[in-house]
N, C-alpha and C positions, 0 to 999 in steps of 0.2 A: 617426429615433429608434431609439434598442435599451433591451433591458431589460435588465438587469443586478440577480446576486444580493448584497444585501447582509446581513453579518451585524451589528444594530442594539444588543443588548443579550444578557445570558444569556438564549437559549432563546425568542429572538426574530430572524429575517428577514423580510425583505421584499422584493419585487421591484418592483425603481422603474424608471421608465423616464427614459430621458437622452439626453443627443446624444451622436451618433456623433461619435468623434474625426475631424478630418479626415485623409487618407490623405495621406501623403509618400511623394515619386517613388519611394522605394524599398520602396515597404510593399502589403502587399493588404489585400482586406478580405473576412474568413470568415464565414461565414454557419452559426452550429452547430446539428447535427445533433442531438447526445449528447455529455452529460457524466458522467462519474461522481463518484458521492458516495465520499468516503474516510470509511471508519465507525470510523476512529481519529484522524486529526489532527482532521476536520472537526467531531467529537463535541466535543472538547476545547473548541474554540470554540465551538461553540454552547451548550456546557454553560458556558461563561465558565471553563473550568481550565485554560486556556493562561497559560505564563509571561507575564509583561508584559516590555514594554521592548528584546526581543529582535528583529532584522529577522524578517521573515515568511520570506524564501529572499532570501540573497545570491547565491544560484546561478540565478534565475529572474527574466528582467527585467519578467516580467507581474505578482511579485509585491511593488512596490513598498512601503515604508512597516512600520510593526511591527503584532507582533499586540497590538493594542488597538481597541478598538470607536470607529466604526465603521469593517467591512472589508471589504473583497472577496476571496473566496477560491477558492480550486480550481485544479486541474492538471490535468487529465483532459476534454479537449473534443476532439472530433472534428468537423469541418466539410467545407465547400465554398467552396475559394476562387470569389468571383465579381466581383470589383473590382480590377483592377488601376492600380498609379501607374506612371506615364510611363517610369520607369526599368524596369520588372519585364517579365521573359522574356515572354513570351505563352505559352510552354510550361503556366507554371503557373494559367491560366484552367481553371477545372472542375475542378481536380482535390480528390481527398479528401484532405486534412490531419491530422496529430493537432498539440496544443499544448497546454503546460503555461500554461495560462492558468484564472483564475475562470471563474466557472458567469456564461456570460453570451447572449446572443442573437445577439450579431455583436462582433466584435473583428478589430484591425488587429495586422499582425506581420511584421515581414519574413521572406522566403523561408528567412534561415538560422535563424531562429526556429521553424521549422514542420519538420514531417517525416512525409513522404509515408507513406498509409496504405497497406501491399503490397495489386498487385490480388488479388481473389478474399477478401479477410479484411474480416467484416462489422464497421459501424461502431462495436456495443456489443462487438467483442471488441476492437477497438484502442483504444475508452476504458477499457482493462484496462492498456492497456502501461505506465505506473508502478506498476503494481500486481506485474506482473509484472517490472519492472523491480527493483524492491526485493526480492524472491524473488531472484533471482537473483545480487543483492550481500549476502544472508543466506549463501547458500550460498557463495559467495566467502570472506565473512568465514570459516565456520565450519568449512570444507574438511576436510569429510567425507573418509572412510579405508575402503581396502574393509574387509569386514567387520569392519566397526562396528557398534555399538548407537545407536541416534538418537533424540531422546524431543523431538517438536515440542510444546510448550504454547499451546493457542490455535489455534482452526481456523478464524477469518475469513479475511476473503477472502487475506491475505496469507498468513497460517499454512496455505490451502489451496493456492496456489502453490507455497510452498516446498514443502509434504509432495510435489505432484507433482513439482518438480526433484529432492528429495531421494529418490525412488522412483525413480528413473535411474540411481542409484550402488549399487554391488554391495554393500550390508550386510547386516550378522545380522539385524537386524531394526529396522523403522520404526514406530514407537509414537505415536499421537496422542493428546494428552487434551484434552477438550474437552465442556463440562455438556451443549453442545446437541446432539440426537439425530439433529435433520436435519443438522446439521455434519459429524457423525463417519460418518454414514452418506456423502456426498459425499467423502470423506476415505479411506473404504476403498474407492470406485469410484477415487480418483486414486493408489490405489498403496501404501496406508499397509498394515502387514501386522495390525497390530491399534490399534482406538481403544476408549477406554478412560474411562469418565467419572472426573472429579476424586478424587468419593470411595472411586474402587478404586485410585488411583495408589499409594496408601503402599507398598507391597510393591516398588516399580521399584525403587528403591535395592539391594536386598538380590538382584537376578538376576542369573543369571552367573558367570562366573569371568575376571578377578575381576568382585567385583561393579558393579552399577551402570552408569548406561550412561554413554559416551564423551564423548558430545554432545547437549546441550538449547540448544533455541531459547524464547525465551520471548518469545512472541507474543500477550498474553491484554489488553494494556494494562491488567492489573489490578498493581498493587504487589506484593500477597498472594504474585503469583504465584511471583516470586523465590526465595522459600522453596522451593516446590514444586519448581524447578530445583536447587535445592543438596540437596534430599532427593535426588533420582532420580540424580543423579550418583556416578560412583565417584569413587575416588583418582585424582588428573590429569586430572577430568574437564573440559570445557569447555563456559561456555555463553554464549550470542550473544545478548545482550539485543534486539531491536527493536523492543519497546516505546516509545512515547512516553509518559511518566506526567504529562508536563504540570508542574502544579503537585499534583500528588496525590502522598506520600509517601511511600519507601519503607522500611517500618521492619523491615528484611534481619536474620535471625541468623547474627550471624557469630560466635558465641560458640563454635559448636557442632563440627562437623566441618571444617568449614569451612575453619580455618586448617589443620589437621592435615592434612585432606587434598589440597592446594595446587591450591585449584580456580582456576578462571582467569574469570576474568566480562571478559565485554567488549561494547562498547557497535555494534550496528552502523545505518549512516543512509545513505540513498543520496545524499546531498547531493554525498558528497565517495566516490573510492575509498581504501582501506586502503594506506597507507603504501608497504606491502613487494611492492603489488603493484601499480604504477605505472609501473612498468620494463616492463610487456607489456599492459597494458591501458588500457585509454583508456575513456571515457565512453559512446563510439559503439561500441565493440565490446561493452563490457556491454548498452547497446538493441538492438543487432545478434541477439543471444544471447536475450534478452526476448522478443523478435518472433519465435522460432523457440518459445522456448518456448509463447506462446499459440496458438499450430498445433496442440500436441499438448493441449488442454484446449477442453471442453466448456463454453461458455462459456455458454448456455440452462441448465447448471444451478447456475452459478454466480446470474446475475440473475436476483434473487426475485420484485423488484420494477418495474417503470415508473411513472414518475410526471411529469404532465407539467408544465413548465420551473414553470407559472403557479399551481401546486402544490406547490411547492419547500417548503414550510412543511409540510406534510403528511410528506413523506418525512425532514426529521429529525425528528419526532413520534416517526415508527415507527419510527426507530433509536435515539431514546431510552429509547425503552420498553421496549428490552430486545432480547438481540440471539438469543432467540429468535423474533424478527417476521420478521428478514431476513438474507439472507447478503450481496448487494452490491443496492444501491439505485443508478439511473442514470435521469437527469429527459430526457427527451425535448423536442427543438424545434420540430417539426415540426407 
């Protein structure tokens, strides 16, 4: 048997136990360790604001079927292979794995499904690596310029990623805004040169010469926030949406400078890479880059929380509840 999390209705899980799939010659079978919670897509769903009708990940074969109740969900497992079928290396007996698979106790995957966790990098930091993986296709998308001005919105765990990639590029200055005070504080240890809560941002628009800054990310998965990104920007400015808003609405002023100012909004997702930059990049060079990036972060003070697998109900409680409870949440197997 294994256990397996499922999401049953809005703001309702459970962990039910099931048969193990059976293994084919060419599959193993993981045994996990740690998983992480995502306190944006996984919120969505358990608050019931995910679109209907949509596949869950055409790009993910663990996540079959659409988002509709009931579902299995997650991407972020780190394990131990301990089972192998008839066809599989013996190379890959023992070792640690990460996979883009649900929050589950045990799961089968073939080898090319799986991707070896580098030795010496502990298991909750490599249940970081989409996390950090998405950071680093923010920064792709949004290709920061030396001295630039950069205004990150949103300091979860992904907005704290990116501010650390985007503190590696030679700009004027790196700017975070964000309500919660353990956030911002985590955010100037990863490089931000000032954070700045919500209700002092008004003035970012008008710094400078010219004014305004270059580049906003708007990472807050609030609607609202979008505004606050066309405030802060100047003329030509650009901003990188990575927000999922689900089914929550965004009701954008475009009335305003908006057009005059010929800003540039764009949408970015790690599902897929950006068009124009496919000609030198590849999928595995982006995770390549990922894995380098969580080397250089502290990842103890990233995870707030542990909670363990049979518990799983508890830990989105607390990210419901407001995301001053916690910065990343990850349910433990062991």
């Amino acid at each position: 048997m294994r256990r397996s999390l499922h999401f049953t209705a809005p703001r309702t899980v459970s962990i039910e136990r099931e048969r193990r799939p059976d293994l084919d010659p060419e599959e193993v079978l993981v045994e996990s360790t740690v998983s992480a919670v995502s306190s944006g897509t996984e919120l969505l769903i358990y608050r019931g604001e995910m679109p209907r009708g949509i596949p869950t990940d055409e790009t993910i074969d663990a996540l079959a079927g659409d988002l509709t109740y009931p579902l299995k969900y997650g991407y972020a497992t780190v394990g131990e292979v301990t089972t192998l079928g008839t066809g599989v290396d013996d190379r890959w007996r023992g070792r640690r794995v990460f996979a883009f698979t649900p929050h589950e106790s045990h799961f089968t995957a073939t080898p090319d499904e799986l991707v070896p966790v580098p030795d010496g990098m502990a298991s909750e930091t490599a249940a970081l690596l989409p996390t950090a993986e998405t950071a680093t296709n923010l920064v792709l998308d949004g290709r920061p310029r030396i001295g630039e001005r950069v205004v990150v919105l949103g300091a979860g765990t992904i907005g704290l990623l990116t501010t650390s990639a985007l503190a590696s590029f030679p700009l004027e200055r790196l700017t975070v805004v964000e309500p919660v005070a353990r956030r911002r504080r985590i955010a100037d240890r990863l490089g931000a040169d000032e954070t700045i809560h919500p209700d002092r941002a008004a003035g970012l628009g008008d710094r400078g010469d010219p004014p305004g800054a270059d580049l906003a990310y708007e990472l807050s998965g609030a609607p609202e926030t979008l505004d606050d990104a066309l405030d802060v920007v100047g003329y030509d400015g650009r901003i990188v949406v990575g927000s999922w808003y689900g089914r929550k609405r965004a009701e954008t002023d475009l009335g305003g400078f908006f057009h005059r100012n010929r800003i540039d909004v764009s949408s970015s997702q790690v599902s897929t890479l950006a068009p124009d930059l496919r000609g030198r990049w590849t999928k595995e060079r982006r995770l390549d880059v990922a894995w380098e990036r969580l080397r250089d972060v502290d990842v103890d003070e990233l995870v707030t929380h542990r909670v363990a697998f049979e518990n799983a109900p508890e830990a989105y409680r607390l990210l419901d509840d407001g995301p001053e409870n916690a910065v990343q949440v990850v349910l433990t197997h062991e």
